[in-house]
N, C-alpha and C positions, 0 to 999 in steps of 0.2 A: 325762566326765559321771558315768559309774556309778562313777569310780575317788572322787571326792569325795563320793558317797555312803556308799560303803563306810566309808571315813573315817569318817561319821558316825556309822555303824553301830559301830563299831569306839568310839566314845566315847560308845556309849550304854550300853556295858558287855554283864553278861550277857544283859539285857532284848534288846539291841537282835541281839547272833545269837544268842538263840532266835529271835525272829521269823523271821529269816532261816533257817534252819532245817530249817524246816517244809516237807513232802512234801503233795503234793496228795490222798495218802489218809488224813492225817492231819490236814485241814484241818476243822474242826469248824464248824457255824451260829454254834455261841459266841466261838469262836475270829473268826472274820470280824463279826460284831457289836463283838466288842471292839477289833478297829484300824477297824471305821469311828469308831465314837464318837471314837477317838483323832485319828483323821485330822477329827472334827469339833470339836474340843474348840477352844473362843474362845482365841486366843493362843498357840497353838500354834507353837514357835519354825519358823522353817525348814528346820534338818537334820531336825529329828523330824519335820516333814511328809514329807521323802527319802527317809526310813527308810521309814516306813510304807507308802511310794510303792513304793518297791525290794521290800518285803516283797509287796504285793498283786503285783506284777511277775512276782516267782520264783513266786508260789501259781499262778499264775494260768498260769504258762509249764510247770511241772513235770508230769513224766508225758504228755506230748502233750497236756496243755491240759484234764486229769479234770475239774479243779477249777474251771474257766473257770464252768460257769454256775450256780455254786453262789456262786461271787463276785458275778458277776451281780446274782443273784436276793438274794443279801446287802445291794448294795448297794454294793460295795468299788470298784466300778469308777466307777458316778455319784459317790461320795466323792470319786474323784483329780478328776473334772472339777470338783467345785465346789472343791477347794482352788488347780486350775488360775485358777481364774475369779477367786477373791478375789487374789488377788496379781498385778495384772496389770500393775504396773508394775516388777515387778524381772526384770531380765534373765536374768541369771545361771539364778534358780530357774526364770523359764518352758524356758530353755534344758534343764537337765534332768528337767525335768517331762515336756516333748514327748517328749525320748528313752525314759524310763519309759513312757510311753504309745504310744510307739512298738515300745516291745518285747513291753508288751499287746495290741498288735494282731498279735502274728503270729500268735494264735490266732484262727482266724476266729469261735468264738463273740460273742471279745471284742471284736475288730474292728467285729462288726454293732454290738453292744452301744452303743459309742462313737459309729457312723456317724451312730445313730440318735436321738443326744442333740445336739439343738440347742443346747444349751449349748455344748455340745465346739465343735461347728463354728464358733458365733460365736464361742468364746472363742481357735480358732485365728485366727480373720481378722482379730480386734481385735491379736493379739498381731502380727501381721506388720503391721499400720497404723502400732500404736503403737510397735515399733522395727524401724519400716525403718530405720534407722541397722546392724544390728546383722546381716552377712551371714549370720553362723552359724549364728541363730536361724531368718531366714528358709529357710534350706536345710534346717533340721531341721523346720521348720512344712510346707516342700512335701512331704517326705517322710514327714513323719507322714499328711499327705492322701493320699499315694499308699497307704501302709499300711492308711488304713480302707478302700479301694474294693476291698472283695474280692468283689465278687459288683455284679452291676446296680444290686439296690436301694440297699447300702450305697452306690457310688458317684452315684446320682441324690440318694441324701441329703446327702449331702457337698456336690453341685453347687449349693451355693444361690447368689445374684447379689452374698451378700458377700463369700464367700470367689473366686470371679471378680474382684469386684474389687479382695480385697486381692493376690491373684497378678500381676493387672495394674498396680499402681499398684508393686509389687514391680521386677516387668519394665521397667516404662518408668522409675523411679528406677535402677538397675542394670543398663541394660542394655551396657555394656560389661562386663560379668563373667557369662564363660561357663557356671561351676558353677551362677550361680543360674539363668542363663536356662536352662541344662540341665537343674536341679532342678523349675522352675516348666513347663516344657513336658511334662514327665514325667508331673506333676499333671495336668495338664489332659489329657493322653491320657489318663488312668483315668476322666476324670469322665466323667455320662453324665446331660447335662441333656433333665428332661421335657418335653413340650408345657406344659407349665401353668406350667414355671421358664424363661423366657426369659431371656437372658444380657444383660446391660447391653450397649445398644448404645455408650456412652464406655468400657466395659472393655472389649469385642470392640477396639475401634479402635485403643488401648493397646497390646494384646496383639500386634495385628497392626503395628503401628507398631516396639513394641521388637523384633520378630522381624526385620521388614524391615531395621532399621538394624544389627541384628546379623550377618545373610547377609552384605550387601550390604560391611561392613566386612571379613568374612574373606574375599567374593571379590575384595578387590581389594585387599585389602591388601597391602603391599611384601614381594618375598620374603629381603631384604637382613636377615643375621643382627641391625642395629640397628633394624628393623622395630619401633615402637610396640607394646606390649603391654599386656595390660587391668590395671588397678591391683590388686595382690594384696590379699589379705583381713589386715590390721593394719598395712598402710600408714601414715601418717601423717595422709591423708586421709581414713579413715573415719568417726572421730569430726567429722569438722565437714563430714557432710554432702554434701560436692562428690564425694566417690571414685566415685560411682555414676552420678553426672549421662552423659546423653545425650552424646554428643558432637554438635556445630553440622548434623552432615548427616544427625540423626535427622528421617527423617519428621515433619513436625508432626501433632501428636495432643492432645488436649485429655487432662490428667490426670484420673482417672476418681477 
């Protein structure tokens, strides 16, 4: 992901590593004004959204994270999510979007920052609805969620009942593939849902459904080295849909 950004970087000329650059005690009000505008600028191709991505990433990472709420408070951070949001049908770029975003979160300032834009949230649980086809994304979307739950609140923000249900509608499409069902249970340990956010009771049931048919698959499964194994991720089947399907002795569960 960040190897094709760099790329970009690298063909945006000198513009594009100055940006990159840049030290977090060096980071100027003016300086972060001018890559949000950029990151908001109508028509803005895709690499140069990356770049600017990648740019606010390293500002943001540099120094043990100086620079983190002055991005913030800039602005550079709610920038990624709404360029997250407008493009929500291309793969490719949400996939390293999340990553970028994922690497923003290792700062906990920036983490809250994130948890606590409802935008972020929905824009992650649409993107795991809109391509469940696409295991890599979904694993980089559970773990971007695990990435913002760094403290209670962050995590009760995160737990809203859509991103529950796109975890579960995740799981119970895939649930013969252990990464994801390991990436999505991951999530869901970090979440920490309020009295006031109850959790869909058809995603609960989901959730519990693709877990059961997962146990119950590895405990009994055959120990013969030609043992059945879960469909690996660019199989042949992923694109059309079936790679992920339940197998016949999944629990019945109403898809959430």
């Amino acid at each position: 992901g960040n190897s094709a950004i760099l790329v970009a970087c690298c063909r945006g000329g000198r513009r594009g590593r100055d940006m990159l650059d840049g030290t977090a005690s060096a980071v100027s009000s003016s300086a972060i004004a001018s890559l949000v505008d950029e990151i908001d600028s109508p028509g803005l191709c895709t690499p140069r959204v990356l770049m600017c991505a990648l740019t606010v990433a390293e500002w943001t990472t540099a120094e043990d994270g100086a620079a983190a709420p002055r991005l913030a408070a800039g602005g550079a951070i709610e920038a990624l999510v709404r360029a997250l949001a407008e493009r929500p049908d291309d793969t490719a770029f949400a996939l390293q979007m999340c990553g970028v975003l994922s690497r923003v979160a290792c700062v906990p300032a920036a983490a809250q920052e994130l948890a606590a834009s409802a935008v972020c949230i929905e824009s992650v649980a649409m993107l795991m609805r809109t391509h469940s086809h696409s295991l890599a994304l979904l694993r980089e979307c559970c773990a971007l969620l695990c990435a913002l739950c760094v403290d209670i609140e962050s995590a009760t923000h995160v737990a809203q009942p859509v991103v529950l249900g796109a975890l579960s509608t995740a799981m119970w499409l895939h649930a013969r593939n252990d990464d994801l069902l390991l990436g999505a249970c991951k999530a869901l340990s970090r979440l920490r849902v309020g009295a006031s956010q109850p959790p869909p009771s058809q995603g609960i049931k989901a959730i519990i459904a693709a877990i059961s048919s997962q146990l119950e698959r590895i405990r009994f499964a055959p120990s013969s080295p030609t043992a059945e194994r879960p469909a690996e991720e660019g199989s042949s089947n992923e694109g059309s849909g079936s790679e992920g399907s339940p197998r016949s002795d999944t629990p019945t569960a109403e898809q959430p």
